[in-house]
C-alpha positions in Angstrom: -8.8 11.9 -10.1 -6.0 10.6 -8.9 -1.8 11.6 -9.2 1.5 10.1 -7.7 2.6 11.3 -4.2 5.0 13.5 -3.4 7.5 13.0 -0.4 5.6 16.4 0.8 2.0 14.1 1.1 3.9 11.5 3.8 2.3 13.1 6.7 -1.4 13.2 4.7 -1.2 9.6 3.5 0.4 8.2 7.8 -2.7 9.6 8.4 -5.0 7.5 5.6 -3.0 4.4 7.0 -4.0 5.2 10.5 -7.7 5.6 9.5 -7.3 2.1 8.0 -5.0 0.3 10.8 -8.3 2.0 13.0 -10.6 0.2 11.4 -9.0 -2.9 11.4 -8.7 -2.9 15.2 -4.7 -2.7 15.1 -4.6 0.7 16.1 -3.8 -0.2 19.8 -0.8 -2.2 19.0 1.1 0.7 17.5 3.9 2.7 18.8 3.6 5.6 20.3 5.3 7.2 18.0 3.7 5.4 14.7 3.2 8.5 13.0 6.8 9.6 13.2 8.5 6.5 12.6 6.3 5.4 9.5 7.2 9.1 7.9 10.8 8.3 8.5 11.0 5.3 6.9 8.5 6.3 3.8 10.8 9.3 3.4 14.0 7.2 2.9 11.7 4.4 0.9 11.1 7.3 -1.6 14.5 9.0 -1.8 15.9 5.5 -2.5 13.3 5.1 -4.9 12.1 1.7 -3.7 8.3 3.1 -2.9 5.6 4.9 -4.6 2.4 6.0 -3.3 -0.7 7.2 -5.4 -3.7 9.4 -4.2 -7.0 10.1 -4.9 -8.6 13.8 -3.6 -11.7 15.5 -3.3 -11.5 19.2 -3.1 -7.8 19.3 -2.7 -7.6 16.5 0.2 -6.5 13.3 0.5 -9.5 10.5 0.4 -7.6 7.4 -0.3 -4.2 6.1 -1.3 -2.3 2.7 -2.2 1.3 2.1 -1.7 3.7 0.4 -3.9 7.0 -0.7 -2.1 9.9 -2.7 -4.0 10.9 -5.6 -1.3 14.1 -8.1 -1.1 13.9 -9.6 2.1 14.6 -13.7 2.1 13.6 -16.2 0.5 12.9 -13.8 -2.5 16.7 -12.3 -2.6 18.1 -15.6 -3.4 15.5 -16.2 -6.2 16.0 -15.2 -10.2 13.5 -12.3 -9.5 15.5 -11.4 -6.3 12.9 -8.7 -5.7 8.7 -8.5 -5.4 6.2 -5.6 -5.2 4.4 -5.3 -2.1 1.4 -3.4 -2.0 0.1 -1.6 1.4 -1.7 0.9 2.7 -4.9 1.0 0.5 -7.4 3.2 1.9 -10.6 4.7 0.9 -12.2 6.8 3.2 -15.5 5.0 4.1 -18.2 7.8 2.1 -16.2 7.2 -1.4 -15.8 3.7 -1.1 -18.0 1.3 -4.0 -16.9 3.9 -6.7 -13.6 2.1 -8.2 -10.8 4.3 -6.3 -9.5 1.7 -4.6 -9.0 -0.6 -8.1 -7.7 2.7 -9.7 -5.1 3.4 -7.1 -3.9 -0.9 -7.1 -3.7 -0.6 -11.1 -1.4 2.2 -10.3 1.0 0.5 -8.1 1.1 -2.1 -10.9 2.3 -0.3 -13.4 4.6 1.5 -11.0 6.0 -1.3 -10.7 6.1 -2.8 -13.8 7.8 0.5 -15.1 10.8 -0.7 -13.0 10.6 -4.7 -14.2 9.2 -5.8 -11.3 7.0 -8.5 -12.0 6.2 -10.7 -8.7 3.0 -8.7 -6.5 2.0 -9.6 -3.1 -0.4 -7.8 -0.6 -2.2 -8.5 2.4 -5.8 -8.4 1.6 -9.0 -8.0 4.3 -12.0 -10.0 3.6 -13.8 -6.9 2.0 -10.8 -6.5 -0.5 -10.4 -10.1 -1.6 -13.0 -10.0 -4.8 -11.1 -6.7 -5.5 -8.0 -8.1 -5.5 -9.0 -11.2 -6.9 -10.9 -9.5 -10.1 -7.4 -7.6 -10.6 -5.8 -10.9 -11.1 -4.5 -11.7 -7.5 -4.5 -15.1 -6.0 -4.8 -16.6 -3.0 -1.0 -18.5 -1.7 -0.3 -20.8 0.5 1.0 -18.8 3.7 -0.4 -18.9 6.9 0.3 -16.6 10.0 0.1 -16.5 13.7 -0.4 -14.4 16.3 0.1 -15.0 19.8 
């Protein structure tokens, strides 16, 4: 079962994306104060209505979650569409993982955000998650990024 976040689940859902940015290995580039800064910004992302999350719970607590957030950063402001979904922070906790949450939960940010006409999706997807995304109807694009 899943249901749409409220601005009350921001601290329960930080946490879910910490579990994630810990398994990826990018914990130890965070902040110091990740936690408090990511609340902050979620908090005015959903009072401006420009982000959604959804949630899935066992026994009343949070076990996964996906995050729809409207963007209009360049080049996309100065195109027809002027603005693109973005989704982030997909999470399964590892023991329900394999059981469709994680597909639920990305459907869910789509029709989030086709309920407010936006059309254009992107996401940043790990290795594990490509077939999901791709079996959804994502495709792989031609950007490339670097770290140094």
């Amino acid at each position: 079962m899943y249901r749409k976040a409220s601005i009350d689940d921001i601290p329960a859902i930080v946490q879910l994306k910490y579990k994630m940015l810990e398994e990826t290995g990018m914990a130890q580039r965070l902040l110091p104060d990740f936690q408090q800064l990511v609340e902050e910004d979620y908090k005015a992302f959903y009072l401006a209505n420009t982000a959604q999350h959804f949630i899935a719970e066992k026994d009343n607590q949070p076990i996964a979650c996906a995050g729809a957030f409207i963007k209009d950063d360049a080049p996309y402001r100065y195109l027809k569409l002027r603005s693109y979904g973005f989704i982030a922070d997909v999470y399964v906790d590892p023991q329900f993982r394999r059981q469709g949450i994680a597909r639920t939960l990305t459907n869910a940010t789509l029709d989030w955000f086709l309920e407010k006409n936006i059309r254009l999706f992107r996401l940043v997807a790990s290795d594990e998650a490509r077939p999901l995304y791709e079996s959804i109807g994502f495709t792989a694009t031609k950007e490339m990024g670097m770290f140094r």
